[in-house]
C-alpha positions in Angstrom: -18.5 -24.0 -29.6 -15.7 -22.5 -31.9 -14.4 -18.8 -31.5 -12.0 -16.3 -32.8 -10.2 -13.6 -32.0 -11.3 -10.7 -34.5 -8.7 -8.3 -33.5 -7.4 -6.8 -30.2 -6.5 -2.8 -29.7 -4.2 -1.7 -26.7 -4.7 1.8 -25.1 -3.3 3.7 -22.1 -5.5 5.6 -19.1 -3.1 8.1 -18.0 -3.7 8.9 -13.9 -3.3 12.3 -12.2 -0.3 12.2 -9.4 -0.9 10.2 -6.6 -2.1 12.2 -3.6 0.3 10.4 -1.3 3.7 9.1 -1.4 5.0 5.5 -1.0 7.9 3.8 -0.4 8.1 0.6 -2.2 11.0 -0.7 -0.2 15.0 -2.0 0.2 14.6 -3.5 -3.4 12.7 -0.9 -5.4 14.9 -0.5 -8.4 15.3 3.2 -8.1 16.0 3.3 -4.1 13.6 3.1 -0.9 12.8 6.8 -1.2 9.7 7.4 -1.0 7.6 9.0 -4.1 3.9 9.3 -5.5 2.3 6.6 -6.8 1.4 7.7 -10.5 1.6 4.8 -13.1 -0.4 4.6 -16.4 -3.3 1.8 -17.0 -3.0 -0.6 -19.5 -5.7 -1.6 -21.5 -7.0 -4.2 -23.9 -9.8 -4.7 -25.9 -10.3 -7.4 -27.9 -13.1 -9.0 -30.3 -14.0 -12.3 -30.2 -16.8 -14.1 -32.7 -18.0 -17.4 -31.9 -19.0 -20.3 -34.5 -23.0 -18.7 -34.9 -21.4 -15.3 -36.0 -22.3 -13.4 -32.6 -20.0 -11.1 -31.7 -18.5 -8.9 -28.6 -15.8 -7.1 -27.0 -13.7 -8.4 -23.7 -11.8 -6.4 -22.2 -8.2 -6.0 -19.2 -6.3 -3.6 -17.6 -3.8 -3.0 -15.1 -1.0 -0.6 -14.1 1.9 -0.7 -15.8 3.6 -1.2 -12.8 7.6 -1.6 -14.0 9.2 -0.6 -10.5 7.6 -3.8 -9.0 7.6 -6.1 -12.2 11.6 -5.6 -12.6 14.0 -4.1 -9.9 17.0 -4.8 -11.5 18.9 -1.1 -10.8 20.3 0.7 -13.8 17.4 0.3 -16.1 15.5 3.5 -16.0 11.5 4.0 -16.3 11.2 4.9 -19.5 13.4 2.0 -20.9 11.2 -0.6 -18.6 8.0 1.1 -20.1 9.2 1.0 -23.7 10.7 -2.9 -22.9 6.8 -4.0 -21.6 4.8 -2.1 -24.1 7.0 -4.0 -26.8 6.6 -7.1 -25.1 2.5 -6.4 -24.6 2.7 -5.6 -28.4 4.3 -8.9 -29.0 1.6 -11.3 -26.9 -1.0 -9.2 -29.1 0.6 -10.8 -32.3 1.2 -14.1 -30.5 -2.9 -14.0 -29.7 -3.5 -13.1 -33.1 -1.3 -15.3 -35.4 -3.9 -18.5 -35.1 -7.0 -16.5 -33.9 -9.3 -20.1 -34.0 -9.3 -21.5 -30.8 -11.3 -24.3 -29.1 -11.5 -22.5 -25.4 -10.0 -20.1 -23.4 -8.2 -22.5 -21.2 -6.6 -24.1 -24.4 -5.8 -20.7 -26.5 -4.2 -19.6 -23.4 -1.9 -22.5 -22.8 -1.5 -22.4 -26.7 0.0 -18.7 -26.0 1.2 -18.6 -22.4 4.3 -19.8 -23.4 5.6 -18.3 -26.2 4.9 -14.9 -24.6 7.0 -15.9 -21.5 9.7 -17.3 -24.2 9.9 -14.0 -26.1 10.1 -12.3 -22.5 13.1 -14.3 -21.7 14.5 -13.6 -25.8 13.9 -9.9 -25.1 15.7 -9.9 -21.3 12.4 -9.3 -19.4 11.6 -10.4 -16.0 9.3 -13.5 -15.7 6.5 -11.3 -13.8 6.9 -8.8 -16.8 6.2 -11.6 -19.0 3.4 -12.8 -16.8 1.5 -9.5 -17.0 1.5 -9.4 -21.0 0.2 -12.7 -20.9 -3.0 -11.5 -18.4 -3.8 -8.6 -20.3 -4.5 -10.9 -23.0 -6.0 -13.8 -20.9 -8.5 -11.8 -19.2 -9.9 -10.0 -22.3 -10.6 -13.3 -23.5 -12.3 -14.6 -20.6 -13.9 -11.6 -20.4 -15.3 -11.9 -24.4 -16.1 -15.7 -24.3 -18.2 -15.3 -20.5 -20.1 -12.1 -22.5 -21.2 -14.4 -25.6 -22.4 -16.9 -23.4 -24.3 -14.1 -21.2 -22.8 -15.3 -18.0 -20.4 -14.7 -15.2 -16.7 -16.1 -15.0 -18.0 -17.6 -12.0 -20.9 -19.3 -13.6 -18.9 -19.8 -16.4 -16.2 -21.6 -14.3 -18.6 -24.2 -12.2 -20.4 -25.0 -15.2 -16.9 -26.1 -16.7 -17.6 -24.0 -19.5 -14.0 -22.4 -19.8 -12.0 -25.9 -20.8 -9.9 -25.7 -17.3 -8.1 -28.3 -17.2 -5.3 -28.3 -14.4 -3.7 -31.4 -15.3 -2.3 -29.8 -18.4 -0.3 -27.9 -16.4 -0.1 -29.9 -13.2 -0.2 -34.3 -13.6 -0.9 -34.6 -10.6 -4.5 -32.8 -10.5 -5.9 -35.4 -13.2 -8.2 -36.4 -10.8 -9.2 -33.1 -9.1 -12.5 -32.0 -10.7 -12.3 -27.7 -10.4 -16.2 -27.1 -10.3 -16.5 -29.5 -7.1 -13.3 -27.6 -5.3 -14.4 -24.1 -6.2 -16.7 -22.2 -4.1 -20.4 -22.9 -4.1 -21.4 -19.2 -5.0 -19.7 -16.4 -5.8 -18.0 -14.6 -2.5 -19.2 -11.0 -2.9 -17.9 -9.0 0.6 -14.3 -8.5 1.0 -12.4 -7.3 4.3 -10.3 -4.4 2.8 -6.1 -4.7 4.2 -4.7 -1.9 4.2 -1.0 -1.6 3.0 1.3 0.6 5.9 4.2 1.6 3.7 7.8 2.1 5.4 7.3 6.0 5.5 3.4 6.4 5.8 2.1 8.6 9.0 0.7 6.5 11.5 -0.9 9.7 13.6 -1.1 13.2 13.4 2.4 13.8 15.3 3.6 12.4 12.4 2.4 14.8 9.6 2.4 18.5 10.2 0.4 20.9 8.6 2.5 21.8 6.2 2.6 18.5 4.7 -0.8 17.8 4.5 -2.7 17.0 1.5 -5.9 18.2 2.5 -8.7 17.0 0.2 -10.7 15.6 2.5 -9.5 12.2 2.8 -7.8 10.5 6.0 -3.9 10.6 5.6 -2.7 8.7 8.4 -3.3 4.8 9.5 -5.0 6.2 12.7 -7.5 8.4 10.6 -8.1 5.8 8.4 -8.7 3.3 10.7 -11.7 5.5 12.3 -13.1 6.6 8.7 -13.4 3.0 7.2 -13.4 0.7 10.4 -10.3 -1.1 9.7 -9.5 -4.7 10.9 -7.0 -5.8 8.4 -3.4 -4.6 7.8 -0.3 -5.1 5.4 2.7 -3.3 7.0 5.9 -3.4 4.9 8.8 -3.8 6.5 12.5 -2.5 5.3 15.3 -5.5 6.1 16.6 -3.7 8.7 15.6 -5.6 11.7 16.1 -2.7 14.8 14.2 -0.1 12.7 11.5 -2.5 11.8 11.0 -3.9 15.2 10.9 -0.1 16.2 8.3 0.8 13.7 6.3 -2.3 14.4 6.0 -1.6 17.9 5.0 2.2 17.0 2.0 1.0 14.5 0.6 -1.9 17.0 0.2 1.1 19.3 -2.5 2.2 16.8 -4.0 -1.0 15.4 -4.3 -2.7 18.9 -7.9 -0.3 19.1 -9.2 -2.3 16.3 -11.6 -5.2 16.8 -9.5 -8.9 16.2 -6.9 -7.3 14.4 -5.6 -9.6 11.5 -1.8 -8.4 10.0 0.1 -9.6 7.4 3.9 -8.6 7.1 5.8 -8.0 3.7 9.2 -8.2 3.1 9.5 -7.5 -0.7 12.6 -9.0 -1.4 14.6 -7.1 1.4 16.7 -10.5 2.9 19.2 -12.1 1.4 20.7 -13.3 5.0 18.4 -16.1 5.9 20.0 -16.4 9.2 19.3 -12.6 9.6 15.9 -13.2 8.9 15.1 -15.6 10.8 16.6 -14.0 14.0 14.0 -10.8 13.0 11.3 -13.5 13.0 12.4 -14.5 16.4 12.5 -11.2 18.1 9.3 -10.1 17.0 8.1 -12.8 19.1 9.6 -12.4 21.8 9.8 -8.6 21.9 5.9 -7.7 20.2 4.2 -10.9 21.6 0.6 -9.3 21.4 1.3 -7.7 18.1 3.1 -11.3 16.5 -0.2 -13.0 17.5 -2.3 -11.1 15.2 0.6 -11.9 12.1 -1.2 -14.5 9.3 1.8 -14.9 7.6 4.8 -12.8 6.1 4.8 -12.3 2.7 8.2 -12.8 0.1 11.2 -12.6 2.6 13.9 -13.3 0.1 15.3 -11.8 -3.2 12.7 -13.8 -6.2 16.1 -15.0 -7.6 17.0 -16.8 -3.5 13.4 -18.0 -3.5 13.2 -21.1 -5.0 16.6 -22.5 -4.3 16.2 -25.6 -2.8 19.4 -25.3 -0.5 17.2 -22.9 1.9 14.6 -25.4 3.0 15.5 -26.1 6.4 15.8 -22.4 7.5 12.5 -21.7 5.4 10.6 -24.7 7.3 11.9 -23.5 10.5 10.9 -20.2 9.9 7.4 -21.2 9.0 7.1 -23.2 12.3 6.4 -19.9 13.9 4.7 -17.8 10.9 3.5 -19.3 7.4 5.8 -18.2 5.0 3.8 -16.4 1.4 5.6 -16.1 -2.0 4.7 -13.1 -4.3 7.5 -11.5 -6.4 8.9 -15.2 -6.9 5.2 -16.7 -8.5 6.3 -15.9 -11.9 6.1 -19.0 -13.7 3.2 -21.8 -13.4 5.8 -24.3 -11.5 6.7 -21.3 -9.3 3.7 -22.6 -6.1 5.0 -26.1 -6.3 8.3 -25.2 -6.3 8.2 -23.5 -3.5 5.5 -25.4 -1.5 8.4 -28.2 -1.9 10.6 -26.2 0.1 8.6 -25.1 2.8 6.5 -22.2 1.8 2.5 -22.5 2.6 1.3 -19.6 0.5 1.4 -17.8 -2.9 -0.5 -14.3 -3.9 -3.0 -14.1 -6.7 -3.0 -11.0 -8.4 -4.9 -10.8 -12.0 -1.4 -9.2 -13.4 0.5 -12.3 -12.9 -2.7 -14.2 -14.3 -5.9 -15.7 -13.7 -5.8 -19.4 -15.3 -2.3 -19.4 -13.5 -4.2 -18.5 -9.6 -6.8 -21.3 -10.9 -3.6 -23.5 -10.9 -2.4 -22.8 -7.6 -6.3 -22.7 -6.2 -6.0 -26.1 -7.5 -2.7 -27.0 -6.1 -4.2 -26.1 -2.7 -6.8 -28.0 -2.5 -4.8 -30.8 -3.3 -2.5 -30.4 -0.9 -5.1 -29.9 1.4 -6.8 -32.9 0.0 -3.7 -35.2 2.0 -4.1 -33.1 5.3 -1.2 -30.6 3.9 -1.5 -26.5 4.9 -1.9 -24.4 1.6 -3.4 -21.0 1.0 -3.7 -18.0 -1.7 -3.9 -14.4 -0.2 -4.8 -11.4 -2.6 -2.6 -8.9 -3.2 -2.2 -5.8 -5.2 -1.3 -2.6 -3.5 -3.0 0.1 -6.0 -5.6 -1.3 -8.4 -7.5 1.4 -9.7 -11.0 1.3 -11.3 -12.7 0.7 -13.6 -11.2 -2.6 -15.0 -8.3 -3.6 -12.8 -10.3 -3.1 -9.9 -13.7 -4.5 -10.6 -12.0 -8.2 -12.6 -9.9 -8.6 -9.6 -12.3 -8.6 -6.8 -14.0 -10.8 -9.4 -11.3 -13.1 -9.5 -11.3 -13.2 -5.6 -15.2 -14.0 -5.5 -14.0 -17.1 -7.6 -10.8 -17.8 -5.3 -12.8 -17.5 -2.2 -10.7 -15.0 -0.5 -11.7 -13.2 2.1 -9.7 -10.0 2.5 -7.4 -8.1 0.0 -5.1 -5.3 0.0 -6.6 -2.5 -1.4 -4.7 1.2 -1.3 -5.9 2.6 -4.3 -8.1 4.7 -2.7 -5.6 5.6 -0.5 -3.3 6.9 -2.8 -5.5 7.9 -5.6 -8.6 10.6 -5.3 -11.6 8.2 -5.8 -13.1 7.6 -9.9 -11.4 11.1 -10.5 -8.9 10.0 -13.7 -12.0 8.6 -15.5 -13.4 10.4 -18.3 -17.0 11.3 -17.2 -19.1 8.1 -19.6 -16.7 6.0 -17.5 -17.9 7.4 -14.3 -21.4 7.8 -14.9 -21.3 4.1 -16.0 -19.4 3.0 -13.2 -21.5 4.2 -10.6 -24.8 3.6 -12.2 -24.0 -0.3 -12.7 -22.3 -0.9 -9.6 -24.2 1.4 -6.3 -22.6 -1.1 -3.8 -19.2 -0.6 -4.9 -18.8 3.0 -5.1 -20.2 5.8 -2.6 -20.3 9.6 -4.0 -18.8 12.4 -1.3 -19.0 15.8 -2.1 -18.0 16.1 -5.8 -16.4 12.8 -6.5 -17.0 8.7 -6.0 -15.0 6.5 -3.8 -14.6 2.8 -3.0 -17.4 2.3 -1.1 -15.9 1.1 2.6 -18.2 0.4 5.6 -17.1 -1.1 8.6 -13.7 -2.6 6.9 -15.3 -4.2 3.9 -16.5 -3.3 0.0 -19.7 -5.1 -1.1 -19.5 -5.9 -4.7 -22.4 -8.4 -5.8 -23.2 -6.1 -9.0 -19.7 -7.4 -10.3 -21.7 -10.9 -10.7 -22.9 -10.0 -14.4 -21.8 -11.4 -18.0 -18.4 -11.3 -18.5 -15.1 -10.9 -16.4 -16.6 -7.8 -13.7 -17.4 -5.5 -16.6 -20.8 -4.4 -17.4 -20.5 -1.8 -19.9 -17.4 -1.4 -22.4 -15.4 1.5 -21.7 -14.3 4.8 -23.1 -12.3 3.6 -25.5 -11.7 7.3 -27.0 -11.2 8.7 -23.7 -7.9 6.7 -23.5 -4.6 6.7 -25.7 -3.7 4.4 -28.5 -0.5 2.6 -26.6 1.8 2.7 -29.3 1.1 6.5 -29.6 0.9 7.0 -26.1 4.5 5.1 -25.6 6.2 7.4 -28.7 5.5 10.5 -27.3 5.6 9.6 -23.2 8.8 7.8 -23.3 10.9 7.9 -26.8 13.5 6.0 -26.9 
């Protein structure tokens, strides 16, 4: 079947200000401070027709999250925000200028591309790049599933998307995706909770005064009673004597949960490798118990160290004790291989750096696997919001088969309270097992350490109903009077 793109419309969701702060770490652009999360959603709608003349709407989101996409210092927010929007503007028109395509897989790789080569003409990051490209990706995938009345998942194991990894990858010409992809869609995901560098770990740590007070747990030891935590993301600073010190302090609290499972991350803070890998080696020795429980640490070195081939022999060393996980540095398709070559085991899917380009390295792991070799994908995104970020990624993850995520949006934001009320109302009426209502407001639905979310199984990319549209902001408009230049 034909298709084409009819035309695509890009909006904003602002949020209120975050209810907590957060310290995103040594690297984070504008210092390790720590400040409220508060970043706007991006959003994409887009209409697709196929060859009988039906017709539909797909649609993306996702923070516009410039502190983490580019960390370079002396560019300031509103610069980043005007330098993405252009660029998202740019992948629109890129979409657009041959709106026929075949299928998604091959109008994607038509497009993916150019938008990361008018990233690199306009100075942006590779992961800034990566994120235009999603927004547009996953509308798409979102339109096409909706025509056909079926689920990405469905979609995807009846090979009715055009994936083909070998385009990409030469060496997956034989790997079939439908046979190496889960046999039904995973639906119950262990939440991991991110422990930021500053966040309070008990209540000696955050006196009265500072208290937010709406209700919600606001340290990791009251948050570990209310939701029955098991799994943990605890962000570390580069500074080995105050991490060890801090590490020790939270395995004091986590060390009451049942078969704790924690993942360390680094973002970007070494550019010592020797350093590092003396850290790695005290925690052992110092936090035996607590190192036991680690599943792997998570981007050690600057994105631009990474993939230098000159550090495999401390990287393979390292990862004798600990797998070693790339995030920042998965910016490009090659980024996995690249990397897996040097001595990494893991890279993170989030939908922002793309969901054909997580297929690919789903792929690449299963044929590493294939020859005996170790190769994973973790989940990670440290404040997806609802409705649309949220819901496609753990729909992504029910394809990718993974089993826990980090999740802090409800952490740091106060449940479905920046959607307009049609948004709500829709929200929670299509999807009961994913959101829970206390007192006045919904919430992510968390019981016993994990979010059931088989309702996300419907036609299209996680999204049952199409959204508010007029509740949001025209993002041109929106990025004129926000942030003029």
């Amino acid at each position: 079947m034909d298709y084409r793109i009819a035309r695509i419309e890009l909006y904003v969701r602002e949020t209120r200000p975050g209810r907590m702060t957060f310290s995103l770490g040594k690297h984070g652009g504008t210092g390790a401070a720590a400040k409220p999360l508060r970043s706007p959603l991006g959003h994409v709608r887009m209409i697709v027709r196929d060859s009988s003349g039906r017709e539909t709407f797909g649609c993306s989101g996702g923070r516009l999250s410039v502190r983490w996409f580019d960390k370079r210092p002396g560019r300031s927010k509103g610069r980043k925000l005007r330098e993405l929007v252009a660029l998202i503007q740019t992948a629109r028109d890129i979409y657009l200028h041959k709106p026929a395509f075949k299928s998604p897989f091959s109008k994607w790789h038509a497009c993916h591309e150019q938008i990361m080569h008018a990233g690199r003409t306009q100075g942006q990051e590779n992961l800034t790049s990566a994120f235009a490209s999603a927004l547009m990706e996953e509308a798409l995938l979102d339109a096409v599933c909706r025509l056909h009345g079926k689920s990405i998942f469905q979609m995807l194991k009846a090979d009715r998307l055009g994936f083909r990894p070998a385009v990409v990858h030469k060496e997956l010409a034989g790997l079939q995706f439908p046979r190496v992809m889960p046999n039904r869609p995973l639906t119950t995901f262990w939440i991991r909770h991110t422990i930021g560098l500053e966040d309070p770990l008990t209540a000696a740590d955050l006196p009265d005064s500072k208290r937010v007070r709406d209700g919600l747990p606001e340290t990791l030891d009251e948050y570990l009673t209310a939701d029955g935590l098991r799994y943990f993301k605890i962000k570390i600073s580069g500074d080995p004597p105050n991490d060890l010190k801090r590490l020790a302090n939270i395995w004091n609290v986590i060390e009451r949960a049942k078969l704790p499972v924690i993942t360390l991350d680094a973002n970007e803070a070494y550019s010592d490798l020797k350093e590092f890998a003396r850290f790695v080696e005290t925690f052992e020795s110092e936090l035996t118990g607590m190192f036991q429980h680690v599943e792997y640490i998570e981007q050690p070195l600057n994105r631009r160290l990474t993939l230098d081939p000159k550090t495999a022999k401390w990287i393979r060393n390292i990862g004798e004790r600990k797998p070693l996980l790339i995030d920042e540095a998965d910016a490009t398709l090659g980024a996995f291989k690249q990397a897996y070559a040097i001595g990494y085991r893991g890279t993170s899917h989030k939908n922002c750096k793309g969901f054909f380009k997580s297929l690919l390295n789903y792929s690449l792991a299963a044929y590493y696997a294939a020859d005996g070799k170790d190769a994973f994908l973790s989940a990670e995104d440290l404040q997806n919001l609802p409705v649309v970020p949220l819901q496609q990624d753990f729909t992504a993850l029910g394809v990718l088969g993974i089993e826990h995520c980090e999740r802090n949006g409800h952490h740091y934001n106060y449940g479905l309270s920046m959607l307009s009320p049609k948004d709500k109302a829709r929200a929670v009426r299509r999807h009961p097992d994913l959101y829970v209502k206390r007192k006045n407001e919904w919430f992510l639905n968390i019981r016993g350490g994990q979010v059931r979310c088989a309702s996300l199984q419907c036609p299209g990319f996680g999204i049952a109903d199409e959204p508010d549209w007029p509740s949001m902001t025209n993002m041109k408009a929106w990025i004129a009077r926000r942030y003029p230049a």
